[in-house]
C-alpha positions in Angstrom: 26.1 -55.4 -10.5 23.7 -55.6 -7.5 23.8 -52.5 -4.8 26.3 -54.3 -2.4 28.6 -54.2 -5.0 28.9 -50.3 -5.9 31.6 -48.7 -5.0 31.6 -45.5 -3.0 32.0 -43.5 -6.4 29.1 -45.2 -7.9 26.5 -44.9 -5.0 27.0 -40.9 -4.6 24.9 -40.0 -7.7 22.2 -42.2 -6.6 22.2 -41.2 -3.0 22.1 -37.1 -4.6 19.6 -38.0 -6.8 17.5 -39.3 -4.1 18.0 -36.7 -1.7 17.2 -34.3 -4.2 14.0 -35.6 -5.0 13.0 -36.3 -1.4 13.9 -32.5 -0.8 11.4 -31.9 -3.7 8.9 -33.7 -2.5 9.2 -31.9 1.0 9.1 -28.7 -0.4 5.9 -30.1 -3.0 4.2 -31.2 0.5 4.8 -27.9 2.3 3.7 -25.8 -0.6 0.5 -28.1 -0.7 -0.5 -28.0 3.2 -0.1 -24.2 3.2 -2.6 -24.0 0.1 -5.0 -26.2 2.2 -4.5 -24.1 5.2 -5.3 -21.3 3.3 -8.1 -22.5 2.0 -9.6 -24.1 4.8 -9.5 -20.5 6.4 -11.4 -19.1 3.7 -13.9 -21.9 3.9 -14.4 -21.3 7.4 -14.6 -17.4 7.1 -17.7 -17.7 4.3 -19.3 -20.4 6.6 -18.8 -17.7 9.3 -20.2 -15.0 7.0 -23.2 -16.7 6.2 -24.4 -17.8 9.7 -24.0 -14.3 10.7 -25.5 -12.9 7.7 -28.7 -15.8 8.4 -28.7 -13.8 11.5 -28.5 -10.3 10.8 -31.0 -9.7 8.1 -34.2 -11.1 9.9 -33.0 -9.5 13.8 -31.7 -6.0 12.1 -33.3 -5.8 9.0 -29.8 -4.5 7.9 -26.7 -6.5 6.0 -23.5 -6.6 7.6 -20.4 -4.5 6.3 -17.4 -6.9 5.0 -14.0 -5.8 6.8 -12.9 -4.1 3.1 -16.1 -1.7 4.1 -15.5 -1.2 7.5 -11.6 -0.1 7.0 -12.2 1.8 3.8 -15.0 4.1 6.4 -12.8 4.4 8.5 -12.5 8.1 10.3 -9.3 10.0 11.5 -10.0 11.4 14.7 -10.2 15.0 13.9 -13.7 14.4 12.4 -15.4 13.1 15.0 -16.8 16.0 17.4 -20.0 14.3 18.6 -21.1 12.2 21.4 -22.4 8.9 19.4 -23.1 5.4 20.2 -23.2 2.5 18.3 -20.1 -0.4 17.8 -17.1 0.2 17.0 -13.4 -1.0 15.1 -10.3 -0.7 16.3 -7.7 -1.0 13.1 -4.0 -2.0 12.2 -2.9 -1.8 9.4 -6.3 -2.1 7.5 -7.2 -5.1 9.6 -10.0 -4.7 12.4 -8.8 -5.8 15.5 -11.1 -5.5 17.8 -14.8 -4.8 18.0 -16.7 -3.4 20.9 -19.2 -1.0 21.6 -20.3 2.3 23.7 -22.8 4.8 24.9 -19.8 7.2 23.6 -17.9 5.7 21.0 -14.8 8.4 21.2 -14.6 8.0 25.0 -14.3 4.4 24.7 -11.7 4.3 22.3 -9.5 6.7 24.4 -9.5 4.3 27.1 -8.1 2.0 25.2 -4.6 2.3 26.1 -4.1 -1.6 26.0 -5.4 -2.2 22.4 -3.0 -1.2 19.4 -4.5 0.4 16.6 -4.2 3.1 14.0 -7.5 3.9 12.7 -11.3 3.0 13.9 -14.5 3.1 12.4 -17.7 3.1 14.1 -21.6 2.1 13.2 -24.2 4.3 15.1 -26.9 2.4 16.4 -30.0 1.9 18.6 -29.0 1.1 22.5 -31.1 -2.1 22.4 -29.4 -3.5 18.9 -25.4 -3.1 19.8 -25.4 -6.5 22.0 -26.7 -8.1 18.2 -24.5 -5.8 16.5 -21.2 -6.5 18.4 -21.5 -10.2 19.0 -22.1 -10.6 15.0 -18.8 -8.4 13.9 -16.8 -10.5 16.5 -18.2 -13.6 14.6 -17.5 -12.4 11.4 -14.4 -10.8 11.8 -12.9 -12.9 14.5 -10.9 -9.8 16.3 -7.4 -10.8 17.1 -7.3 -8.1 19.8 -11.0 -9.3 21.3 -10.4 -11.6 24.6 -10.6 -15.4 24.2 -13.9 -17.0 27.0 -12.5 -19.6 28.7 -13.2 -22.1 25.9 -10.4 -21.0 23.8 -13.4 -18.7 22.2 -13.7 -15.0 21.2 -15.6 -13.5 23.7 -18.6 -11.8 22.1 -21.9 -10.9 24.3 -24.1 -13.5 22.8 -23.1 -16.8 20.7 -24.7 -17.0 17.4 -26.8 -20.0 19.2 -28.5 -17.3 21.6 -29.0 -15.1 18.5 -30.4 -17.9 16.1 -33.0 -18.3 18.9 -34.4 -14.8 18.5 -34.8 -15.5 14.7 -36.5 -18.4 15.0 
């Protein structure tokens, strides 16, 4: 009996089976592309780690914390009583979310009324090293709470380009 010739009865398993299994394949696809999404983020967060890590060591002399470090240092605001400067995190829910720096750390981050955050942690540093210092945590960490330049870009005060230039 060809297919022209099945009658209604006869088709309806087929067409189920065939649905199901396109269903399955659907859901195998979407599965798969999230996987690769995934991993293609990871990919492109150790790429980021390593430029700015290529960076870091020979202009600082000094390794660069991994968000885990940052979030686990962080301080509750209570223990902070002096005037430092350095950069600092803004965090949510142990994410950093933005990255900036100050003359007076504790100042700055009461003025930041626009950002949201529950926590911050802060790296004192040299005046003339925060510019480096900043620029390479918004690199790494890609801040979602740090302003985009007009290319779409995280705004950071140097590019790694300007940066590489001092190294080499």
């Amino acid at each position: 009996m060809n297919l022209e010739q099945e009658t209604r009865d006869q088709k309806t398993p087929r067409i189920r089976r065939a649905t199901a299994k396109q269903f399955r394949n659907r859901e195998e696809e979407y599965k798969l592309t999230k996987k690769i999404k995934e991993l293609t983020e990871k990919l492109n967060a150790l790429k980021r780690e390593e430029e700015c890590l290529s960076v870091s060591l020979p202009l600082l002399k000094k390794t660069l914390l991994r968000e885990q470090e940052i979030v686990k240092n962080c301080s509750p605001w209570d223990k902070v009583s002096e005037v430092l400067s350095g950069v600092y995190f803004l965090i949510l829910d142990k994410k950093v979310v933005y990255v900036g720096q100050s003359k007076n750390i504790l100042v700055r981050i009461c003025a930041h009324k626009d950002k949201k955050f529950d926590s911050f942690a802060f790296l004192t540093c040299r005046e003339n090293e925060m510019d480096i210092i900043e620029s390479l945590y918004i690199h790494l960490l890609q801040p979602e709470q740090n302003g985009l330049s007009v290319h779409g870009v995280i705004f950071s005060p140097m590019t790694l380009e300007q940066m590489l230039k001092r190294v080499t």
